[in-house]
C-alpha positions in Angstrom: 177.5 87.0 94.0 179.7 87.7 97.0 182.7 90.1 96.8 185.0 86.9 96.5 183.6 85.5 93.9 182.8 89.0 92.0 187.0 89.2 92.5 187.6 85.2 91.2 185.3 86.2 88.3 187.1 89.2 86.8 190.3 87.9 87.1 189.4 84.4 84.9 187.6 87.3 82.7 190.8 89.1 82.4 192.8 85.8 81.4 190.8 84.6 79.0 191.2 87.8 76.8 194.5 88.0 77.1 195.1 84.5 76.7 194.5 82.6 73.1 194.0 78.8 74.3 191.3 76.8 74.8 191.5 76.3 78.0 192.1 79.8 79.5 189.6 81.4 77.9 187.0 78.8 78.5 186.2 77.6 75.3 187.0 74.0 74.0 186.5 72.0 71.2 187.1 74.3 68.5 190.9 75.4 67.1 192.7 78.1 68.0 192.7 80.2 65.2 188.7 80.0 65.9 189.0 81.1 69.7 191.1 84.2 68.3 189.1 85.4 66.3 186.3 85.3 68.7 188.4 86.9 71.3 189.5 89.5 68.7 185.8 90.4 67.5 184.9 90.9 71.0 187.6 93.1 72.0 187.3 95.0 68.8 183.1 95.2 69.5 184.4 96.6 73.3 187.3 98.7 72.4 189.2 96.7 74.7 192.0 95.4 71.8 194.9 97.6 74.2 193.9 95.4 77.1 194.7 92.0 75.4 198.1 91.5 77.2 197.6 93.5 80.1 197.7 92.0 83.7 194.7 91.9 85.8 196.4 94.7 88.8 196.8 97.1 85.6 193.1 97.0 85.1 190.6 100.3 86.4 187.6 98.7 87.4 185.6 99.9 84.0 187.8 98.3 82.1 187.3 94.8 84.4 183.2 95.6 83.4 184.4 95.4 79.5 186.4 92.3 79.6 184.3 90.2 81.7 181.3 91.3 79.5 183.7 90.0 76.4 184.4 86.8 78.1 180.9 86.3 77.9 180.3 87.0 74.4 183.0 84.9 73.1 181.1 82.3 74.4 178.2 83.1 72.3 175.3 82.6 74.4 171.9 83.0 73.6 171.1 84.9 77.3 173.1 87.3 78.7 172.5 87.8 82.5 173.9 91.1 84.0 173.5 91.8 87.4 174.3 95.3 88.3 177.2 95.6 85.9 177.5 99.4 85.3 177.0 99.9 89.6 180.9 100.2 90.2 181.3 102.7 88.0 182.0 106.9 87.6 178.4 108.8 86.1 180.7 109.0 83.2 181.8 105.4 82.2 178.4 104.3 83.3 177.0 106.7 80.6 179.5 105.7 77.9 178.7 101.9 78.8 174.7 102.4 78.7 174.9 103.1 75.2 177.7 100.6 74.1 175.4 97.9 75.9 172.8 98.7 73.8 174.3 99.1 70.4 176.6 95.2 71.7 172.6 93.9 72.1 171.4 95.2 68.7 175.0 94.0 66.9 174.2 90.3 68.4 170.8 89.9 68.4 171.0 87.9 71.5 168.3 88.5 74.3 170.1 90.6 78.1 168.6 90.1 80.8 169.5 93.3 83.0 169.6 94.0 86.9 169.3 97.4 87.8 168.0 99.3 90.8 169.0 102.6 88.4 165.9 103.5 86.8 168.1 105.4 84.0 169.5 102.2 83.2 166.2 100.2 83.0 164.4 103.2 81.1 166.6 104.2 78.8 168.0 100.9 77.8 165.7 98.2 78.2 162.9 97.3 75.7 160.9 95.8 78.1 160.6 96.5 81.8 159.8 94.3 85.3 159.4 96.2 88.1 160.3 94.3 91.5 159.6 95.0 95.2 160.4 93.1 97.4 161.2 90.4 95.4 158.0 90.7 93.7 157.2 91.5 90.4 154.4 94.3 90.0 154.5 95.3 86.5 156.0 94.8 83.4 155.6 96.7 80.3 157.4 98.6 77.7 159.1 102.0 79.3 156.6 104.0 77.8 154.1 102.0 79.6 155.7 101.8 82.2 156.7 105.2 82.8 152.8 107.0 81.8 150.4 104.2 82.7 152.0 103.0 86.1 150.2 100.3 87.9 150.2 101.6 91.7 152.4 104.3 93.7 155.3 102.4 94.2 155.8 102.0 90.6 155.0 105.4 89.9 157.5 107.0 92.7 160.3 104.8 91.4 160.2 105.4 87.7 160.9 109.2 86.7 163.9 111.5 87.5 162.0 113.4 89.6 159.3 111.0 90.5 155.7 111.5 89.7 154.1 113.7 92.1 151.8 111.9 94.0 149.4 113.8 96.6 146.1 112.9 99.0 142.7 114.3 97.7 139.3 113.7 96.8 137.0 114.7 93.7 134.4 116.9 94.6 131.8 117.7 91.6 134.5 116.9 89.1 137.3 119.2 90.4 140.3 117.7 92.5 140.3 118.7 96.3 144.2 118.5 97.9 144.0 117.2 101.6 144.9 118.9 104.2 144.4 122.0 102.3 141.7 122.0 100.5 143.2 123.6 96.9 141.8 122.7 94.5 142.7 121.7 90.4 140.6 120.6 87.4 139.9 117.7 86.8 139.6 115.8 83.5 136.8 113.3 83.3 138.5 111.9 80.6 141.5 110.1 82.9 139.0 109.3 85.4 138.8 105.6 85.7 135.9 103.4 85.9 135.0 103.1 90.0 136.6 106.4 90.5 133.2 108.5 92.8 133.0 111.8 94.4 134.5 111.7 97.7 136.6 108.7 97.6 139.9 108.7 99.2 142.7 109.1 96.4 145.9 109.7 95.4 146.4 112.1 92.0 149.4 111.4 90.5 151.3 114.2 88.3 154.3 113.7 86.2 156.8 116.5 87.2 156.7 118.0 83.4 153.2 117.9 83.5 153.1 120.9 86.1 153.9 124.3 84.9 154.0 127.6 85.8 151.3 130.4 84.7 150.4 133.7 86.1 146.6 133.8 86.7 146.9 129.7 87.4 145.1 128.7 90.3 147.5 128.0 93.1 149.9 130.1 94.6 153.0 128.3 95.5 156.3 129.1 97.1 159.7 127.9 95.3 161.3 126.1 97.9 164.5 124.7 96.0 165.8 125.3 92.2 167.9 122.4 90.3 169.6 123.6 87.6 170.3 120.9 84.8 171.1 122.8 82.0 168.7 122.3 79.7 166.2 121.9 82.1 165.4 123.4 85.7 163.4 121.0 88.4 161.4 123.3 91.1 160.1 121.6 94.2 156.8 123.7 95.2 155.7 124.6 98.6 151.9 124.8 99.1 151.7 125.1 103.2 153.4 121.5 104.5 153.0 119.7 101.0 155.5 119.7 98.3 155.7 118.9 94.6 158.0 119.0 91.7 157.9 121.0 88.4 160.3 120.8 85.2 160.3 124.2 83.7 162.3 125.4 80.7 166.3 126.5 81.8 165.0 130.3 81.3 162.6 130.3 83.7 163.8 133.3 85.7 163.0 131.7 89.3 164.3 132.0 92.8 163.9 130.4 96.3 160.9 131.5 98.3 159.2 133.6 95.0 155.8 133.4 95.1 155.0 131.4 92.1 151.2 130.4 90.8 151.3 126.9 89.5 148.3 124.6 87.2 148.3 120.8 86.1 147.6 119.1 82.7 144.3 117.3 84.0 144.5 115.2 80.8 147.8 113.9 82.5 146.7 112.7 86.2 146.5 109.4 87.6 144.1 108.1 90.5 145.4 106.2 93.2 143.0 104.0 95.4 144.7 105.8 99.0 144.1 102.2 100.9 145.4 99.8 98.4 147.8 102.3 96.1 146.4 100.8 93.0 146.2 102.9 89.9 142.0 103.2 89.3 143.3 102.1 85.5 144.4 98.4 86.6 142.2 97.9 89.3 139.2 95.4 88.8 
């Protein structure tokens, strides 16, 4: 939708709730007393009843989200199709508005269709997820599927806040073998995938909280950046030019340019085919 017609679209949404006839509010051949309570149910589903009688130039642009999202389910559809709905908003609101999306679709039972290029969104609230590029659709699957078992390296570098870690290698007698620098990790033969051979160019995949720290671990890294979270701190790792991520409890007592020594789960890494960026699971 262009920017005009985003614009003519929230202001009709805004009339319609704080309007009580048939024809503002875009529905028709029912009474009134019908069309209020609708509107009333949906503004008391949104929390939006103190918005009823306000004009559109006295509304913050969240509040525009809620009511055009209510003009939609007074009309009781069986499909809701949101494109991008939560994008105009503060981290905040768009927080608050994830989970009242999601509670809205279990109080109606109806089926939404969601457009998001925020992962967040599509993770944490969809129940089943298509991921697109270009225009294409490459997988779909539940977000647990989605998230562990991803079909290529697209896939697996958009889904995840941090990204999987995804870096060049070979297996050599069952141990991994990181290009250009030759370190090496172990390997579990049980996430090796059939047409997976010594010496074939790949791509291991590692899920950032599948990386730890360990004195005595095999690799020596340097901590090149620390992002505190709270609960949680994200290193990126510096072995020579290549880099990786690792989630580490909040007490991890780390600083930039420590030496660090660093291991894998191998029961947790995913081959890549290096030409095509297939995962070895889904190819065949």
């Amino acid at each position: 939708m262009t920017r005009a017609g985003r614009s003519r679209s929230r202001r009709s949404v805004c009339v319609a709730l704080s309007t009580l006839t048939p024809s503002s509010s875009g529905l028709t051949g029912g009474p009134d007393a019908e069309i209020k309570d609708r509107v009333d149910r949906a503004a008391r589903t949104l929390r939006i009843e103190h918005l009823l009688d306000r004009k559109t130039d006295r509304l913050s642009g969240g509040e525009m989200q809620r009511v055009s999202i209510g003009r939609a389910i007074v009309r009781k559809p069986r499909v809701f199709l949101m494109d991008e709905p939560l994008s105009a908003l503060d981290a905040k609101l768009r927080e608050a508005l994830r989970a009242e999306l999601k509670n809205l679709q279990m109080q109606l039972g109806a089926t939404f269709l969601f457009v998001t290029h925020d992962q967040i969104e599509a993770m944490s609230m969809g129940d089943k997820v298509g991921v697109l590029n270009h225009g294409r659709i490459v997988q779909t699957g539940t977000p647990h599927e989605i998230y562990n078992n991803p079909r290529d390296t697209y896939v697996a570098s958009f889904v995840g806040s941090p990204p999987m870690n995804l870096i060049d290698g070979r297996l050599v007698n069952g141990r991994a073998v990181m290009a250009p620098l030759n370190f090496e990790l172990p390997f579990s033969r049980g996430a090796k995938a059939s047409g997976a051979t010594d010496g074939r160019p790949l791509v291991f995949g590692i899920r950032p909280e599948d990386v730890y720290l360990e004195s005595g671990a095999p690799i020596e890294a340097r901590v090149h950046d620390v992002e505190n979270h709270g609960v949680e701190k994200i290193l990126t790792l510096r072995v020579g030019d290549t880099t990786l991520r690792a989630t580490v409890p909040a007490r991890t007592d780390v600083a930039i340019e420590q030496p660090v020594r660093f291991a894998w789960n191998p029961d947790k890494v995913v081959l890549f085919d290096k030409g095509s960026g297939v995962s070895l699971r889904h190819a065949g």
